[in-house]
C-alpha positions in Angstrom: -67.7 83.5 -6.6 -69.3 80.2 -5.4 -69.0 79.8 -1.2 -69.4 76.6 0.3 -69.3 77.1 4.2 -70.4 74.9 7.3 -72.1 77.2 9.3 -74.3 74.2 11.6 -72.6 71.3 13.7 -75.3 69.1 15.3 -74.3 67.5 19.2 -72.0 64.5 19.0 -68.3 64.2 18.6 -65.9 66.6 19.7 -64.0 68.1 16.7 -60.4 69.0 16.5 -59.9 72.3 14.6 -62.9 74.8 13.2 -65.2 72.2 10.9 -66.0 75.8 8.9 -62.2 74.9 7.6 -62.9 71.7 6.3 -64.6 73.1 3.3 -64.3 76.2 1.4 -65.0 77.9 -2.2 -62.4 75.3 -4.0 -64.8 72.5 -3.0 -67.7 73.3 -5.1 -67.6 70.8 -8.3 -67.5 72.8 -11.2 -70.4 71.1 -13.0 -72.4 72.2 -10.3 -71.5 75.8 -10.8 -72.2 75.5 -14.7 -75.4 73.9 -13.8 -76.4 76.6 -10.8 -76.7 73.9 -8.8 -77.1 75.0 -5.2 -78.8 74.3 -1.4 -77.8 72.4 2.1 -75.8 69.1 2.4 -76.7 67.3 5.9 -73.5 65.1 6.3 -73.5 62.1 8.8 -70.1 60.7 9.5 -69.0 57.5 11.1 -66.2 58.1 13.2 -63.8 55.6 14.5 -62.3 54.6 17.9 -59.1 57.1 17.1 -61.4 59.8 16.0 -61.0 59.8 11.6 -63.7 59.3 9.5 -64.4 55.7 7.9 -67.6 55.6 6.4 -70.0 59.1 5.4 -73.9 59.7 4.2 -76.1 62.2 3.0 -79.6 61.7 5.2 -80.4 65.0 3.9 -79.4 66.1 0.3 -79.0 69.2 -1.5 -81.1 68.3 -4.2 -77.8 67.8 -6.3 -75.6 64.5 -6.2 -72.1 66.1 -6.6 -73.1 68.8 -4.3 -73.8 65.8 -1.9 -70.9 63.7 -2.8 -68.4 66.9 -2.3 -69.7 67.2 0.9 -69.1 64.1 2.3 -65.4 64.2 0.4 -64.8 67.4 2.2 -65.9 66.6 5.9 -64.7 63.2 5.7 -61.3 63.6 4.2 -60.4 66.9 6.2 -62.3 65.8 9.7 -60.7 65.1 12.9 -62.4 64.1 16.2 -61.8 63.2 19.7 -62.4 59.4 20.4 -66.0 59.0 22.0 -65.3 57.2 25.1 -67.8 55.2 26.8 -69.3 55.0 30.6 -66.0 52.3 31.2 -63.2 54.7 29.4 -63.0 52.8 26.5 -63.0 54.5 22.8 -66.2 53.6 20.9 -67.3 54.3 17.2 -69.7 57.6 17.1 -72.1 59.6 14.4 -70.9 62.9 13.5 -73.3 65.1 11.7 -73.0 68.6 10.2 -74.2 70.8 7.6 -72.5 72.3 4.3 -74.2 75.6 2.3 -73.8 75.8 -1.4 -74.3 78.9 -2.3 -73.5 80.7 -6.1 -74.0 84.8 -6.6 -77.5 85.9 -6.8 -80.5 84.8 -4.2 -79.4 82.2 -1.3 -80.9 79.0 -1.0 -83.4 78.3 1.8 -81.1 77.4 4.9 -83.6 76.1 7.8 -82.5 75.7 11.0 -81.5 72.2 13.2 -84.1 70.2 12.7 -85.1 67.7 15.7 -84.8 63.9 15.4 -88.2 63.1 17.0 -90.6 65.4 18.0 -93.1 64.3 20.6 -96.7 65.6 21.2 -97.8 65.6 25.0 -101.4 67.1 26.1 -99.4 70.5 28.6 -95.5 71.3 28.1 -94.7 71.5 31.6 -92.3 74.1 30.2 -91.9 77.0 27.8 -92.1 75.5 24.2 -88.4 76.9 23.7 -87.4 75.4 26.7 -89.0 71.6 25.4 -85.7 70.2 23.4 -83.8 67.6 25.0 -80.6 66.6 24.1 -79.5 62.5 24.1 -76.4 60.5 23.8 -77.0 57.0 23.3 -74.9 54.3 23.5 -76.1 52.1 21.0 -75.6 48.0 20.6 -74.4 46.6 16.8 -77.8 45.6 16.2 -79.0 49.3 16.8 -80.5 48.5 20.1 -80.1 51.3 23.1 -77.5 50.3 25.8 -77.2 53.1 27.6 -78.9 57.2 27.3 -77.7 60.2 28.8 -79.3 63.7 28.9 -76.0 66.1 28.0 -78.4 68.8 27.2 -81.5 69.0 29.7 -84.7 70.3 29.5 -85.8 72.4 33.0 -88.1 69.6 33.2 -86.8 66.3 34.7 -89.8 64.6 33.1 -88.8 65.3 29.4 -85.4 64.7 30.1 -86.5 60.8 30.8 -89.4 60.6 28.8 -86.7 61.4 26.2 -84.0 58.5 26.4 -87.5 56.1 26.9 -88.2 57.6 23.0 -84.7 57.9 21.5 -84.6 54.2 21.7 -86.8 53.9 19.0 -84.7 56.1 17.1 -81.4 53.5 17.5 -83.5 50.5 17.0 -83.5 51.6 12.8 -80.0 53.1 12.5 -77.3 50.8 13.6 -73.8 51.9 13.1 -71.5 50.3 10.8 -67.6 50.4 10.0 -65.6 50.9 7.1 -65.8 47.3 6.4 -69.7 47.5 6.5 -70.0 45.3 10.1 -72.5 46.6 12.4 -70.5 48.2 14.9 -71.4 49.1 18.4 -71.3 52.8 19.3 -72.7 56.7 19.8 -75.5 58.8 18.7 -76.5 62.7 19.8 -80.2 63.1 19.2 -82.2 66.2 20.1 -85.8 65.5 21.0 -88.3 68.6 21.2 -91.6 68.1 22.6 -94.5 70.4 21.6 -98.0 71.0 23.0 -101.0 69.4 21.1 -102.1 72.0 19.0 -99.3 74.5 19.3 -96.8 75.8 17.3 -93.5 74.6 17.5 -91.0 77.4 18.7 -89.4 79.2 16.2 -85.5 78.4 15.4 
């Protein structure tokens, strides 16, 4: 029996419902299951001002395109989310990201952990390495520029946690957000930042 399941939901939009419902065995395509096509679909999904799903991406593919594609029709045709507000109370767009297993009968496919967006080397963690990951919402411009950063998930360290929304910007700057229509839109990112020592290991996941 082929299993599709998503077992990871990165920070960001709030969603309505368990996201492991969104996608089940039915989904796999069935040339992909003649083929033994299988691995981990990274969805990214734009979300709207009243929370549905208008535009979807694969920045991270399953090595097979209607693995991929399935994906995206899945979480984006099923999805629901709680409008992003911003710092006035006004609904914004936002960047939803999770990730789908494919998985057939016989040895699983490789299934890594939450990558980070950035990782940043600094000479001493003024932490333990597995406390190092800081977690970001931005607020970001149409033209992909930061507006505004908040820590939602903290470090102990109060310096990562602002050297952190100093380096997300960079990580805006290439990624604007656009709507269904294609126009650069302005809205929300989650990003989580880990910092490791110069010549250390990065904790394990």
């Amino acid at each position: 029996m082929a299993l599709a399941g998503a077992a990871i939901i990165y920070p960001g939009p709030t969603p309505i419902g368990d996201p492991a419902r969104w996608i089940g065995p039915s989904d796999y395509p069935a040339d992909a299951i003649f083929e033994r096509k299988q691995g981990v679909s990274v969805v990214e999904v734009t979300v709207d001002p009243t929370g549905h799903a208008v535009r979807c991406r694969v920045p991270v593919g399953s090595g097979s395109v209607s693995l991929d594609k399935a994906a995206c029709a899945a979480v984006a045709g099923r999805g629901l989310w709680q409008p992003t507000i911003d710092q006035s109370g006004g609904p914004i767009f936002a960047i939803y990201r999770q990730r789908v297993t494919w998985m057939l009968p016989g040895p699983r496919p490789k299934s890594p952990g939450v990558q980070p967006d950035m990782q940043i080397e600094v000479a001493k963690l003024p932490v333990s390495a597995a406390d190092a990951t800081v977690v970001i919402r931005q607020i970001q411009r149409a033209d992909g520029s930061q507006e505004s950063c908040d820590v939602v998930q903290p470090s102990p360290s109060r310096a990562l946690n602002s050297v952190a929304c100093t380096v997300g910007a960079q990580l805006t700057a290439n990624a604007p957000i656009d709507d269904a229509a294609g126009q650069l839109v302005r809205g929300a990112r989650w990003h989580l930042i880990e910092f490791v020592e110069k010549g250390a290991a990065p904790p394990s996941k």
